[in-house]
C-alpha positions as CSV (number, residue, x, y, z in Angstrom):
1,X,79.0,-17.1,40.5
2,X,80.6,-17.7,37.0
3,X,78.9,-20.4,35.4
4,X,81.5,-20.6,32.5
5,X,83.6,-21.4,35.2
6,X,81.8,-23.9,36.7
7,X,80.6,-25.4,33.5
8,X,84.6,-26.3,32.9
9,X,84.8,-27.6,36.5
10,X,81.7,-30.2,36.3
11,X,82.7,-31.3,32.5
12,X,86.5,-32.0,33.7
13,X,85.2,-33.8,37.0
14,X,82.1,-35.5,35.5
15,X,83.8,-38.8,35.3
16,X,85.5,-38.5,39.0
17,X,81.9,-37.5,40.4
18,X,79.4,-39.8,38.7
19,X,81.7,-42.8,39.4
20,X,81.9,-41.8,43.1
21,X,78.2,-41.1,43.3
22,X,77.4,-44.8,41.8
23,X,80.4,-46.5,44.3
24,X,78.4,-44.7,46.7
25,X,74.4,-45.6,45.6
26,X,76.5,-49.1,46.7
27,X,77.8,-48.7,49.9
28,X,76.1,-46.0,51.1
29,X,77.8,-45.8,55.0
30,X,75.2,-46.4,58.1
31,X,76.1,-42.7,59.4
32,X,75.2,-40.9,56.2
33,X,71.8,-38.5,57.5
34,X,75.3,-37.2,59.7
35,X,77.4,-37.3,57.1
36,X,75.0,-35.2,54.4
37,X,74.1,-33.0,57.4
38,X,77.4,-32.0,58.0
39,X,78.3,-31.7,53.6
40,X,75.1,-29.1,53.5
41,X,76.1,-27.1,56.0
42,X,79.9,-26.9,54.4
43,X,78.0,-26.2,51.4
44,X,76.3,-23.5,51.8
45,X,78.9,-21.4,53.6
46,X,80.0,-21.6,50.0
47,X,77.0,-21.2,47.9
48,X,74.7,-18.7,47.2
49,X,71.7,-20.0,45.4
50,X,70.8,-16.2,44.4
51,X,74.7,-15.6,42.9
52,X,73.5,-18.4,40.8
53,X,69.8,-19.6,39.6
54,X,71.9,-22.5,37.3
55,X,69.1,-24.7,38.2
56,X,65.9,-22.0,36.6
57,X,68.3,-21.5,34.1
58,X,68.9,-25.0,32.7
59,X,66.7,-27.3,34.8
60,X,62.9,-27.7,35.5
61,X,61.0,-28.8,38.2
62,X,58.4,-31.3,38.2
63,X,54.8,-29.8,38.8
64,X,52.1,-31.4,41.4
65,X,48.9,-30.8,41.2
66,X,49.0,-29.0,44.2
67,X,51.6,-27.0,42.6
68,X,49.7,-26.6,39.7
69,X,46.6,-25.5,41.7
70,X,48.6,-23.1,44.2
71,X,50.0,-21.0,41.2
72,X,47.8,-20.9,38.8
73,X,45.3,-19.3,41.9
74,X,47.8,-16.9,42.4
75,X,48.1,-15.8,38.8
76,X,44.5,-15.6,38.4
77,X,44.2,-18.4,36.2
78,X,42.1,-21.8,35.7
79,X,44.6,-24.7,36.1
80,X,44.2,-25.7,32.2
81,X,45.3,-22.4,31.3
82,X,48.1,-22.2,33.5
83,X,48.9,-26.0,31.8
84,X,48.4,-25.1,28.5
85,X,50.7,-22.0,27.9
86,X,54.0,-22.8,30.1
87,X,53.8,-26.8,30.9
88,X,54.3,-30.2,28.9
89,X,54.1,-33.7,29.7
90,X,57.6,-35.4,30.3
91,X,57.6,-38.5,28.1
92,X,59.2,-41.1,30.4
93,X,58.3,-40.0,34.1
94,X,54.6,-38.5,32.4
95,X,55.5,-35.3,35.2
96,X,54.2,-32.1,34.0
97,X,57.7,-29.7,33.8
98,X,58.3,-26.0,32.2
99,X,57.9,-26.4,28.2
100,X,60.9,-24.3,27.5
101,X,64.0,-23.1,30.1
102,X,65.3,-21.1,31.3
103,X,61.9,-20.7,33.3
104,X,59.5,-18.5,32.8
105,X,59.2,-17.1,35.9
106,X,62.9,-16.3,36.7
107,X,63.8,-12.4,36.7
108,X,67.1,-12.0,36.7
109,X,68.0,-14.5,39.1
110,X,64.7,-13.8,41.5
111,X,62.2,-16.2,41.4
112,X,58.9,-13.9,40.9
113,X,56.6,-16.9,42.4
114,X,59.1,-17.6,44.8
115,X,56.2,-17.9,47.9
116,X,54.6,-20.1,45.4
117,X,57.0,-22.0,43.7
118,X,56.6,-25.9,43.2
119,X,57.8,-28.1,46.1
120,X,60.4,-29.6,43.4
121,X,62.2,-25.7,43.5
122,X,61.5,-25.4,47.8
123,X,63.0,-28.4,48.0
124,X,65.9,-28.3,45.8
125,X,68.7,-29.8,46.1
126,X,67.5,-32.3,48.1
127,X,70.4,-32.5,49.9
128,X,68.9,-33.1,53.1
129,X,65.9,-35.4,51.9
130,X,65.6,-38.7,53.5
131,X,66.1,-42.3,52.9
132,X,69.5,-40.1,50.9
133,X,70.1,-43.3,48.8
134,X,66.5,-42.5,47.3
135,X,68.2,-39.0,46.0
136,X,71.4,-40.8,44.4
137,X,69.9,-40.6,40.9
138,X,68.9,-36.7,41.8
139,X,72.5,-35.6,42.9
140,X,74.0,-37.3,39.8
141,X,71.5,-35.4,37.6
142,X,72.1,-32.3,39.5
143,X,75.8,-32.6,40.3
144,X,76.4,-31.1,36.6
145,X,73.9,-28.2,36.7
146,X,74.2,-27.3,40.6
147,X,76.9,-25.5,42.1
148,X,76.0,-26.4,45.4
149,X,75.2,-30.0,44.4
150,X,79.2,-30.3,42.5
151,X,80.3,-28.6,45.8
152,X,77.5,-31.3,47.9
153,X,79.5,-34.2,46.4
154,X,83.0,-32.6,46.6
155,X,82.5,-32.1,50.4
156,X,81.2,-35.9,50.0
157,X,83.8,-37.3,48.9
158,X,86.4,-35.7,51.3
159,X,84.0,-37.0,53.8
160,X,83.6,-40.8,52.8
161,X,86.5,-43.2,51.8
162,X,84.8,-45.9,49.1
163,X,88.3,-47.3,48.8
């Protein structure tokens, strides 16, 4: 994946895409678990998240306690710790996300916590989640940083007519 490439691609389409992705958080058609099923598969005959890792690069997840709980076990450390030397508080949602990026526990582009990564990262993109116009404000977050998210919206777009 070059993400110079893609960088140019998102910045000259930023304008098409967010404006579609709002026309859309309006009118958001009765068929769309279908439609966003059949976008997700188109994407990821595309994209490989692994050819990538934009989103552990440039992004962070937000942190659960669970989350907190599950990895911090697994690296032998008390919660606080685990708190204390890679998270901070985000001021306006108060989530607890990585304190600096790209994340600490990327290698390359392998995840070294990947069996015990936060839901935010199993989950991601969220292209499948459900009610989808809950995720609007997601995918026009994402659609800048993700490859498959850009290419999500793209397929999108061929997809639904918002006239």
């Amino acid at each position: 994946m070059d993400l110079d490439n893609f960088r140019i691609i998102a910045a000259a389409s930023k304008k098409e895409f967010s404006g579609f992705i709002d026309n859309l958080a309006d009118r958001i058609p009765g068929n769309m678990p279908e439609i966003a099923a059949s976008a997700d598969k188109a994407v990821w005959k595309k994209i490989q998240c692994l050819d990538c890792a934009n989103c552990c690069k440039t992004m962070t997840p937000a942190y659960n306690k669970a989350d907190i709980l599950r990895i911090a076990t697994h690296l032998r450390m008390k919660p606080k710790d685990f708190i204390s030397r890679w998270l901070k508080k985000e001021k306006d949602s108060e989530a607890w996300v990585n304190a600096s990026s790209p994340c600490q526990f990327l290698d390359g582009n392998m995840c070294t916590i990947y069996e015990y990564r936060p839901e935010d990262c199993a989950g991601f993109p969220h292209h499948d989640k459900q009610p989808f116009e809950a995720y609007i404000s997601t995918f026009r977050k994402n659609v800048n940083h993700c490859p498959a998210t850009h290419e999500f919206v793209a397929q999108l777009m061929d997809k639904i007519d918002l006239g």
